[in-house]
MMTF fields as JSON, N, C-alpha, C and O atoms, coordinates in Angstrom:
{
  "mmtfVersion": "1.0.0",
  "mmtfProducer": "UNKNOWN",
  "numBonds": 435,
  "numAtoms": 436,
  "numGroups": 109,
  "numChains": 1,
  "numModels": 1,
  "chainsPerModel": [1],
  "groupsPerChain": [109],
  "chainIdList": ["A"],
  "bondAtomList": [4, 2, 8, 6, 12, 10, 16, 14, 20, 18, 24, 22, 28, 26, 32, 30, 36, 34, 40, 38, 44, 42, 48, 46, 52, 50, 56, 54, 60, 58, 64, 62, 68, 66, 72, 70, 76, 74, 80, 78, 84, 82, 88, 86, 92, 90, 96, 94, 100, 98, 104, 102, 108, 106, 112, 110, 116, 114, 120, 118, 124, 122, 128, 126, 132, 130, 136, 134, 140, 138, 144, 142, 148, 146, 152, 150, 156, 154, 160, 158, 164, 162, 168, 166, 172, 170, 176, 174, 180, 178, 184, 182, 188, 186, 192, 190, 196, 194, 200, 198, 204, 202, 208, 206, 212, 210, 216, 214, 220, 218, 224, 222, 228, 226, 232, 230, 236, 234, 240, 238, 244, 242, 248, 246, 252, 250, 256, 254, 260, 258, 264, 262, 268, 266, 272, 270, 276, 274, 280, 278, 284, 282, 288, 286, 292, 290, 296, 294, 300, 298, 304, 302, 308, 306, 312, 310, 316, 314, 320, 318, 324, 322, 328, 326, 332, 330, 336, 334, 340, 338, 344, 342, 348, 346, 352, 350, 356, 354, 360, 358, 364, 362, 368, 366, 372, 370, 376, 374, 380, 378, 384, 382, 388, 386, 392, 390, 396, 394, 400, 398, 404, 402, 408, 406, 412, 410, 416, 414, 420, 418, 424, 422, 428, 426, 432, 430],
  "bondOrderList": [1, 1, 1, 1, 1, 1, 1, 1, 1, 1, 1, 1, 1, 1, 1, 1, 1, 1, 1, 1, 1, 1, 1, 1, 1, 1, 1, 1, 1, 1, 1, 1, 1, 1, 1, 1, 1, 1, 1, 1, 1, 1, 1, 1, 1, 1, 1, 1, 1, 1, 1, 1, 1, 1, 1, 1, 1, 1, 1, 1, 1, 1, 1, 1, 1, 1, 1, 1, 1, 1, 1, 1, 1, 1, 1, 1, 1, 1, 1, 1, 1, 1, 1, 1, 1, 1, 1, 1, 1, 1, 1, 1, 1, 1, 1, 1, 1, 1, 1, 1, 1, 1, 1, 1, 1, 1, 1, 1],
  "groupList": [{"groupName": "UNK", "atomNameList": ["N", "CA", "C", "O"], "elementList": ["N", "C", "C", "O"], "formalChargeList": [0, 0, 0, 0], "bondAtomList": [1, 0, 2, 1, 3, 2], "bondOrderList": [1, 1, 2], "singleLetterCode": "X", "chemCompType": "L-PEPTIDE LINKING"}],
  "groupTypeList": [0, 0, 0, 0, 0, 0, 0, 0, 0, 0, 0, 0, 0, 0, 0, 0, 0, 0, 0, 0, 0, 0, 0, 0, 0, 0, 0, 0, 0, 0, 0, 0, 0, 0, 0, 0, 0, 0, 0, 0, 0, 0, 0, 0, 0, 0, 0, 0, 0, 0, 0, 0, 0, 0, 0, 0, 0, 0, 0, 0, 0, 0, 0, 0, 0, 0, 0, 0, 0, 0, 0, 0, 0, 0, 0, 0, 0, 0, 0, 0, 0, 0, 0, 0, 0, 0, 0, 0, 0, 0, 0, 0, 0, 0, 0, 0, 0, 0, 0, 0, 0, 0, 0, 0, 0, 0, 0, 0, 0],
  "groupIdList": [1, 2, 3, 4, 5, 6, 7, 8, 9, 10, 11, 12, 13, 14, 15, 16, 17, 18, 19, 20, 21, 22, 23, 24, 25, 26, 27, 28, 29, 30, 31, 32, 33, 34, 35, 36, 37, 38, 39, 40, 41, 42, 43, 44, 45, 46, 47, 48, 49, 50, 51, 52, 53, 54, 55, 56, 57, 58, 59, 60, 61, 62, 63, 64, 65, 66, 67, 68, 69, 70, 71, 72, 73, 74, 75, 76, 77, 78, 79, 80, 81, 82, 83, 84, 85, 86, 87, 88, 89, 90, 91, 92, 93, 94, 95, 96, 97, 98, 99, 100, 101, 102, 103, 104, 105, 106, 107, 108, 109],
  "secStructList": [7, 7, 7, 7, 1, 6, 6, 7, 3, 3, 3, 7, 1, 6, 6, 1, 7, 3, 3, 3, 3, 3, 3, 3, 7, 1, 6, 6, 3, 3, 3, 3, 3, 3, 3, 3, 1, 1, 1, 1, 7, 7, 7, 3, 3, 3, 3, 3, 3, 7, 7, 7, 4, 4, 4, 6, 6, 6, 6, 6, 1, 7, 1, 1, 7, 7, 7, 7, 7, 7, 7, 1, 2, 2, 2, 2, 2, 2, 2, 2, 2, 2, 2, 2, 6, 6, 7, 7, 1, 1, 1, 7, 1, 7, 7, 3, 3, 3, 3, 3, 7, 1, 1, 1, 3, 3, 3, 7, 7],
  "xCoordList": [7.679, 8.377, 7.484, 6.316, 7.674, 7.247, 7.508, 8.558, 6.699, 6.403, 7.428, 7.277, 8.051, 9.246, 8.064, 6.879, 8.976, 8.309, 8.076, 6.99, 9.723, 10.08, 9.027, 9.32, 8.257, 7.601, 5.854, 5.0, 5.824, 4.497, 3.953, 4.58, 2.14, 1.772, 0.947, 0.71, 0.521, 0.02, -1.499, -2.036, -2.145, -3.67, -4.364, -3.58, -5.45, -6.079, -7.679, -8.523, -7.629, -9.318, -9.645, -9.055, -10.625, -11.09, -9.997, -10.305, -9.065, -8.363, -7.287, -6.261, -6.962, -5.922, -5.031, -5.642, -3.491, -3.234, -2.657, -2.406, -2.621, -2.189, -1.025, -0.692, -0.081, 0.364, 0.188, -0.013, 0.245, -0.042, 0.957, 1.835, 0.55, 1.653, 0.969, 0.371, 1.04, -0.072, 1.446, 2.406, 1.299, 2.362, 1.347, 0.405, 2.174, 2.598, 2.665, 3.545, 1.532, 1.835, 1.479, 1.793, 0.806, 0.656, -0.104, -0.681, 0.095, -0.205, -2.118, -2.871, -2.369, -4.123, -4.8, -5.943, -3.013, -4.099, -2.561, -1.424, -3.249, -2.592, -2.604, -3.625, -1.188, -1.642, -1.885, -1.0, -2.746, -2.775, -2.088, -2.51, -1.344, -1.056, -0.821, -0.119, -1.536, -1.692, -1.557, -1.49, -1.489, -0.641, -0.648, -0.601, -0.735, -0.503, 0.6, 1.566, 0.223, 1.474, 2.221, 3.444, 1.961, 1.981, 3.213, 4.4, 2.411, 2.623, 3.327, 2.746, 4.144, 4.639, 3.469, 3.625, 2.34, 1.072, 0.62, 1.255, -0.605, -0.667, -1.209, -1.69, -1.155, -1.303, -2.435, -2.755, -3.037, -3.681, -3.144, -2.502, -3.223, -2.872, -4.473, -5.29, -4.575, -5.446, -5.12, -4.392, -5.792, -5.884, -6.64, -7.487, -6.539, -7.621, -7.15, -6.03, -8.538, -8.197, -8.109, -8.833, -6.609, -6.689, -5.771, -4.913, -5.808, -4.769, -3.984, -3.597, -3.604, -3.468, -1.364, -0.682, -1.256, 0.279, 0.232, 1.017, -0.69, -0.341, -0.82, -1.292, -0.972, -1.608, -0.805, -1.253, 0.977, 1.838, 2.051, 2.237, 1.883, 2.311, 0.688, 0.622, -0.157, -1.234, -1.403, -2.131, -0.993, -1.532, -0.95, 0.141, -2.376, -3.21, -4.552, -5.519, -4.486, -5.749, -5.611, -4.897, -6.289, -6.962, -8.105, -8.484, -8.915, -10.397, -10.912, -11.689, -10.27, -11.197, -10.484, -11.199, -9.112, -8.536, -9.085, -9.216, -9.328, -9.704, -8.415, -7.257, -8.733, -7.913, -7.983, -7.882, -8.21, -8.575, -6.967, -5.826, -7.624, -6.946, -7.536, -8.733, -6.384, -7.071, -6.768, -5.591, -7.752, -8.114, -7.866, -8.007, -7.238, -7.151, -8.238, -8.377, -8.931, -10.544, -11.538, -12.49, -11.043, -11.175, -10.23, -10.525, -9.107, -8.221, -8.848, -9.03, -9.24, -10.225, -11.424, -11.748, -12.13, -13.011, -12.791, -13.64, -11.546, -11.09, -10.961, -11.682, -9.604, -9.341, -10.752, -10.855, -11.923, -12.764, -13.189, -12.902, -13.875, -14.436, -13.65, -14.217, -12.035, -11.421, -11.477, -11.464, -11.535, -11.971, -13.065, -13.138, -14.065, -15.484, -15.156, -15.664, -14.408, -14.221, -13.186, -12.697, -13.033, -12.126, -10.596, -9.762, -10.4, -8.915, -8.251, -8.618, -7.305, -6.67, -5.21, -4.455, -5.404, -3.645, -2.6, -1.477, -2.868, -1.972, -1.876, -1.009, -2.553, -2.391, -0.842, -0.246, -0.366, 0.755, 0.436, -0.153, 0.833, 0.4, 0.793, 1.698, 0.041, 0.267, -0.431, -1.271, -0.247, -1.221, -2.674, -2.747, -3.726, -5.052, -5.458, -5.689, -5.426, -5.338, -6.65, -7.437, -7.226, -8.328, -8.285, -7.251, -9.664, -9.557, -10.531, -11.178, -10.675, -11.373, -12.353, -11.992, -13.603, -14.435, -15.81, -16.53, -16.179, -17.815, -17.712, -18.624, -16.59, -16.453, -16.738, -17.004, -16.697, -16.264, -15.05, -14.361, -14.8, -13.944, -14.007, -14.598, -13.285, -13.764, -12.275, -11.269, -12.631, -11.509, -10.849, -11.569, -9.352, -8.873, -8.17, -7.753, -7.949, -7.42, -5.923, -5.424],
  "yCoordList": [11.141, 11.14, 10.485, 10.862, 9.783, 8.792, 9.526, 10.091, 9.415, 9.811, 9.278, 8.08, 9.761, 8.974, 8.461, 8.789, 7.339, 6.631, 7.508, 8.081, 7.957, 8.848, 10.368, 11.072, 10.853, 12.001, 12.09, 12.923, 10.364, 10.339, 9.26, 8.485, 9.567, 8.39, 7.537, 7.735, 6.667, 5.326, 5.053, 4.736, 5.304, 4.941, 3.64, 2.978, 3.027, 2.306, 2.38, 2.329, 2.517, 2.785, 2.015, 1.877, 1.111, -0.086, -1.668, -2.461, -1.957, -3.037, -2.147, -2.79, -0.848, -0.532, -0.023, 0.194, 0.141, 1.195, 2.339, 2.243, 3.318, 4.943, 5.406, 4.824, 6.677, 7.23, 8.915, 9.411, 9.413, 10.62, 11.527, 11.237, 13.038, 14.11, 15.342, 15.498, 16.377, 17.207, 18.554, 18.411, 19.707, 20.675, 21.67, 21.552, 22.987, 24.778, 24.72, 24.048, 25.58, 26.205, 27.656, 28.047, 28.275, 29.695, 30.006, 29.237, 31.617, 31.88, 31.782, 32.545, 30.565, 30.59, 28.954, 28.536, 28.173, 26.796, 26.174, 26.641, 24.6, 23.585, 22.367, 22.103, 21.477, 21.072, 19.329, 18.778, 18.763, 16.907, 16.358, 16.603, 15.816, 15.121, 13.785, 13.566, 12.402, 11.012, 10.751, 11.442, 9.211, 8.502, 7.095, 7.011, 6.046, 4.691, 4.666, 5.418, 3.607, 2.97, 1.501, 1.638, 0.736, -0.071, 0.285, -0.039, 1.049, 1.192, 3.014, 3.95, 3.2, 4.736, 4.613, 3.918, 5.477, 5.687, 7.1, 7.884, 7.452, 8.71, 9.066, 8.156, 10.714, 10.839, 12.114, 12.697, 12.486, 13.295, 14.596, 14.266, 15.572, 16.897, 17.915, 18.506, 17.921, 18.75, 20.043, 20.044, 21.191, 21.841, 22.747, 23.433, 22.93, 23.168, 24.673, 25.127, 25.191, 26.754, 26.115, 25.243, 26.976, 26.799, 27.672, 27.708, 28.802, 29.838, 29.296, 29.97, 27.695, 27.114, 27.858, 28.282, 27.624, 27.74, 29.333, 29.458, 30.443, 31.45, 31.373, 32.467, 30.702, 30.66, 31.172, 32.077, 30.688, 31.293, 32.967, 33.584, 33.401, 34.499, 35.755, 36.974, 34.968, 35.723, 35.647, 36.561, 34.903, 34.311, 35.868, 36.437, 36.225, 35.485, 35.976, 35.9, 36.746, 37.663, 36.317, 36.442, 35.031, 33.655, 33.542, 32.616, 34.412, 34.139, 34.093, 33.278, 35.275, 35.468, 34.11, 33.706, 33.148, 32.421, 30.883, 29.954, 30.732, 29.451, 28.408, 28.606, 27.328, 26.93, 25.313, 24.466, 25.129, 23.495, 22.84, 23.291, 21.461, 20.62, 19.48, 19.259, 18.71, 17.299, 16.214, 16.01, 15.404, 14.095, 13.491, 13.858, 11.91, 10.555, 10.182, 9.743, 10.481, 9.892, 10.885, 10.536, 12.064, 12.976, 13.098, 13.632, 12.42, 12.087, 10.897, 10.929, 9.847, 8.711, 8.758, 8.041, 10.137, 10.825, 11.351, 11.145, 12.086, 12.703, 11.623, 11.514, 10.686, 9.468, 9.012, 9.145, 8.422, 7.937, 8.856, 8.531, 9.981, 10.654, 10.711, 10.47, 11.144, 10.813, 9.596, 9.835, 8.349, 7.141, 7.433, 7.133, 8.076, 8.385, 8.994, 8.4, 10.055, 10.651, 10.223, 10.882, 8.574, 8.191, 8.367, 8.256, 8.586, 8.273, 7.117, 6.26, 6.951, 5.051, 5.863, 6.695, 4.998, 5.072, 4.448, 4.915, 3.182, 2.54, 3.056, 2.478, 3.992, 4.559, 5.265, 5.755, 5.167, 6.16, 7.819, 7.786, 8.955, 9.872, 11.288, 11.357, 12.385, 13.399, 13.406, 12.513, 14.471, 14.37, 15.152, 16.217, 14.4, 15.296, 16.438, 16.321, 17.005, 18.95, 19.026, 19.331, 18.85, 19.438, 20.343, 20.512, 21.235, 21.714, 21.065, 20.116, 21.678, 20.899, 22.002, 22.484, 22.448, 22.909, 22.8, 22.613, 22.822, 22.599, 21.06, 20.413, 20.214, 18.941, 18.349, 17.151, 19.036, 18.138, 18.409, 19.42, 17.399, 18.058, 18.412, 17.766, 19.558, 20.075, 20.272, 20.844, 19.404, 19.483, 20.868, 21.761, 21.142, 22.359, 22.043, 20.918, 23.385, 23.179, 22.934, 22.734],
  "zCoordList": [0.416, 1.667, 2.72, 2.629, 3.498, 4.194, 5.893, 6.198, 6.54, 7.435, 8.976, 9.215, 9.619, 10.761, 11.581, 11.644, 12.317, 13.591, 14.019, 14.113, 14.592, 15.651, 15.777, 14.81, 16.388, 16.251, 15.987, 16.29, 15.037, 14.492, 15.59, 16.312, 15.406, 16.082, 15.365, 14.173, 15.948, 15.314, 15.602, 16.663, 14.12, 14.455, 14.109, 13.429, 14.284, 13.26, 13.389, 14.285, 12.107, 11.479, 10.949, 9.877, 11.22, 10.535, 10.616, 11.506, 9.904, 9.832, 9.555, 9.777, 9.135, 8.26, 9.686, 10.732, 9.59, 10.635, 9.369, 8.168, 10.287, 9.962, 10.589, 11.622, 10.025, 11.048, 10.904, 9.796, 11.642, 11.888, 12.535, 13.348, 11.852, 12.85, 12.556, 11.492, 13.608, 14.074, 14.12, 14.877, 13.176, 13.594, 12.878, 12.094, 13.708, 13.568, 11.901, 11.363, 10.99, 9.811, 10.486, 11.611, 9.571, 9.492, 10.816, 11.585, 10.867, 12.406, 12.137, 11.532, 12.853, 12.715, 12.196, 12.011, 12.064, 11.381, 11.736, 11.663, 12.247, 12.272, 11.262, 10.626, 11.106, 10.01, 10.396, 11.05, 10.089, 9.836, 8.976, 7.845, 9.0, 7.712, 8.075, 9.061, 7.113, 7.605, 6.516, 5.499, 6.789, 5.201, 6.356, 7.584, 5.164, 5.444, 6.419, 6.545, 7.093, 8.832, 7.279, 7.302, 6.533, 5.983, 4.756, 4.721, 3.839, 2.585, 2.257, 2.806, 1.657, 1.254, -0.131, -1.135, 0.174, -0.85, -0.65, 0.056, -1.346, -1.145, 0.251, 0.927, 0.885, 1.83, 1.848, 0.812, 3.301, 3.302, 4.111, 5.108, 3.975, 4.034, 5.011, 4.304, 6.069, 6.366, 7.216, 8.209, 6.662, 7.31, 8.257, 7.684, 9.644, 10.325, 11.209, 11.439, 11.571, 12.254, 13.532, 14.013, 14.234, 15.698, 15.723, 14.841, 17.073, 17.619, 18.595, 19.55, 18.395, 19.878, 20.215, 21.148, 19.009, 18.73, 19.652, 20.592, 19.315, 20.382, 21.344, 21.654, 22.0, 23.398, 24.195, 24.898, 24.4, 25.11, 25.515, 26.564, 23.755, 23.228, 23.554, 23.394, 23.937, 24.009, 25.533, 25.92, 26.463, 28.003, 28.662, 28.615, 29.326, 29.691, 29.42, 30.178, 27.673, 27.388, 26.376, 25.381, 26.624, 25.939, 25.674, 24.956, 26.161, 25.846, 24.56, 24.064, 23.985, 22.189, 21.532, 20.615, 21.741, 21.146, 20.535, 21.332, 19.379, 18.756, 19.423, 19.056, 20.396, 21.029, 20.883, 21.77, 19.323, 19.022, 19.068, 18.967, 19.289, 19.485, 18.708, 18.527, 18.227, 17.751, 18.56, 18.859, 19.005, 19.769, 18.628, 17.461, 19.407, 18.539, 17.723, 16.581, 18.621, 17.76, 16.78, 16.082, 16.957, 15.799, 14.265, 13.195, 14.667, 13.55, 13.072, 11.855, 13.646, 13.262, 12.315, 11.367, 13.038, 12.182, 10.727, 9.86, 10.456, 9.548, 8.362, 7.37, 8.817, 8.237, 7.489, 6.269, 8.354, 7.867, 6.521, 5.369, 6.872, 5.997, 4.373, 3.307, 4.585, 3.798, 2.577, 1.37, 3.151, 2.882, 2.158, 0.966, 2.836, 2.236, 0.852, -0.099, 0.581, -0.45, -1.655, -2.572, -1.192, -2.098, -1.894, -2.793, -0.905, -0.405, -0.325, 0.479, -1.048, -0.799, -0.58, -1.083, 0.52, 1.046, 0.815, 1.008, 0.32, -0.469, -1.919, -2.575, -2.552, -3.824, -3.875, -2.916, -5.297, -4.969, -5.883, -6.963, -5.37, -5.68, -4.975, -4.143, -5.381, -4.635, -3.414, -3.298, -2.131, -1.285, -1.692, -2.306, -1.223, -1.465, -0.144, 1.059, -0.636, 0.352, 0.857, -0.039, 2.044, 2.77, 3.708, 4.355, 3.98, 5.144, 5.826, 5.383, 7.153, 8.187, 8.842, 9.916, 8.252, 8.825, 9.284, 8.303, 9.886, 10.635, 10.886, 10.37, 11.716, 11.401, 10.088, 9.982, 9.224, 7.772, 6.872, 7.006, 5.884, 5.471, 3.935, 3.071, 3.773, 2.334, 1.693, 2.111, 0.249, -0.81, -1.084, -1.533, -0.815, -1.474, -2.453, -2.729, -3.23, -4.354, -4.484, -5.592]
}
């Protein structure tokens, strides 16, 4: 399944472009998921801790709240590293499952 214009945005890392979309899974982690702007190939799947989704539901006792956010250029980051670990986006395939901790990212199962 190939990722909509509509909703996603548009990166580029190196020569390649990307597209990207940033949503609400479980209460405590948001999810990345990127995949070729070009080609329907395999894609990447990350997942990262953030309480940002309750922020509403918690305001205005926010303080203890993990309140990450992902920047363009931290998705840049991700992407790359990915790459690092042998990610081809023009591959066709399943997605490869990471999480995203201590700024790195680590293979899940």
């Amino acid at each position: 399944m190939t990722l909509l214009r509509k909703g996603s945005r548009k990166i580029v890392v190196g020569n390649e472009e990307y597209r990207f979309i940033i949503s609400a899974t479980a209460k405590g982690t948001i999810l990345l998921v990127v995949e070729n702007g070009d080609v329907s190939g395999k894609r990447i799947e990350v997942k990262i801790e953030s309480d940002i989704n309750d922020f509403w539901v918690e305001f205005p006792y926010v303080e203890g709240l993990n309140l990450k956010l992902l920047k363009p250029k931290e998705v840049a980051g991700i992407i790359q590293e990915a790459v690092k670990l042998n990610w081809n986006s023009r591959e066709k395939g399943s997605p490869l499952l990471f999480d995203w901790a201590d700024n790195k990212l680590i293979r899940s199962q």
